[in-house]
Each structure stands twice: as C-alpha cells, then as structure tokens.
N, C-alpha and C positions, 0 to 999 in steps of 0.2 A: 441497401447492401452494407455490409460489417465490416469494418475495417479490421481485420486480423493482423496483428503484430508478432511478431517473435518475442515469448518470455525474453526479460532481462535478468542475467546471469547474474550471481552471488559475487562473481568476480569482476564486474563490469568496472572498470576505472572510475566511471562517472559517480561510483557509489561513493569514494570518498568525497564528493561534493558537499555531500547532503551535512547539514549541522540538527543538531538537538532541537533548534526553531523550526525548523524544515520539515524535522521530521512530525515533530508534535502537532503541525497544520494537519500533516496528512493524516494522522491518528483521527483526528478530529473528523477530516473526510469521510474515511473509513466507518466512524461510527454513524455517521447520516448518511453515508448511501449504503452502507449496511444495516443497515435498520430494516428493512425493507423486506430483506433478507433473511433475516434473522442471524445474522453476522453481528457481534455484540464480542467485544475485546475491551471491556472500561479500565480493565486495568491493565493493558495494552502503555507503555512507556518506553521512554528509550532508556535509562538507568546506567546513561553514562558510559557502557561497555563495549568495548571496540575489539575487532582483531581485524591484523592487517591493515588500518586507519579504516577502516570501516565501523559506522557504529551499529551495536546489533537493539532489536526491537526485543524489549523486555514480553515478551509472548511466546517465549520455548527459546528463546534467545535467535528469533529467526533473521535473517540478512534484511538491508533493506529494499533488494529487491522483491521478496515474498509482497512484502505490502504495498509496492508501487505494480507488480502483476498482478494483486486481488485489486488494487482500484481500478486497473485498466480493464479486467474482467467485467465489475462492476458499470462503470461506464461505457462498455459498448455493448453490456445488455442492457442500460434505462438507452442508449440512441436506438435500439429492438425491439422497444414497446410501443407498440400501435397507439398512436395519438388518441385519447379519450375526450369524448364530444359532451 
C-alpha cells in the first residue's frame, strides 16, 4: 500500500528551514533517484536567491517545496516497484 501525503505548500513555514547545504543534498537526491526516470536537472542549484526567507531552486526559480514533492513522488514509486528476483 502507498503511502499518499498532501503536496507541501510554497508557503509552508518549514520552508525557511532549509539552508543552501540542505538543499544541495537533496539536488543530489533528485539527480539518483531521477535517473531512472529520466529526470536530469545538473544544473539544478540553489543561486542564493530567496523571497520571503525562502530560498528558491535555480530550475525556473522553483520553491523549495517543488523539489521536496518530486522527491516524495519519487520515493513512494521505488517503495511501488515489485521486488526483482
């Protein structure tokens, strides 16, 4: 069974959590469990830019929630894929 979550919002407070180290881990995620996929963003950075103390991901200047709901997408389709023998 899948465990479905509610998208996290562009404005979720938690977003100003995240730092420039934080986020650049998750880039790195994104680009090995998007591989797979054919999800490929290399030049995917964060570029320092904020609004609202939120920093945006240098990829159309998207929030950092875009990229913590494409990982979560990500990972509960690989917990979806039937165990190979």
């Amino acid at each position: 069974m899948t465990n479905r979550r509610a998208p996290i919002a562009p404005d979720d407070p938690r977003m100003r959590d995240y730092t420039d180290v934080h986020l650049t881990a998750l880039l790195r995620e994104l680009h090995s469990r998007g591989a797979g996929f054919g999800i490929q963003w290399g030049s995917a950075t964060t570029h320092h830019s904020s609004v609202d103390g939120r920093i945006l991901l240098d990829f159309g200047h998207a929030p950092i929630s875009t990229l913590l709901n494409l990982l979560h997408l990500l990972r509960d389709t690989e917990r979806d894929q039937p165990w190979e023998s």
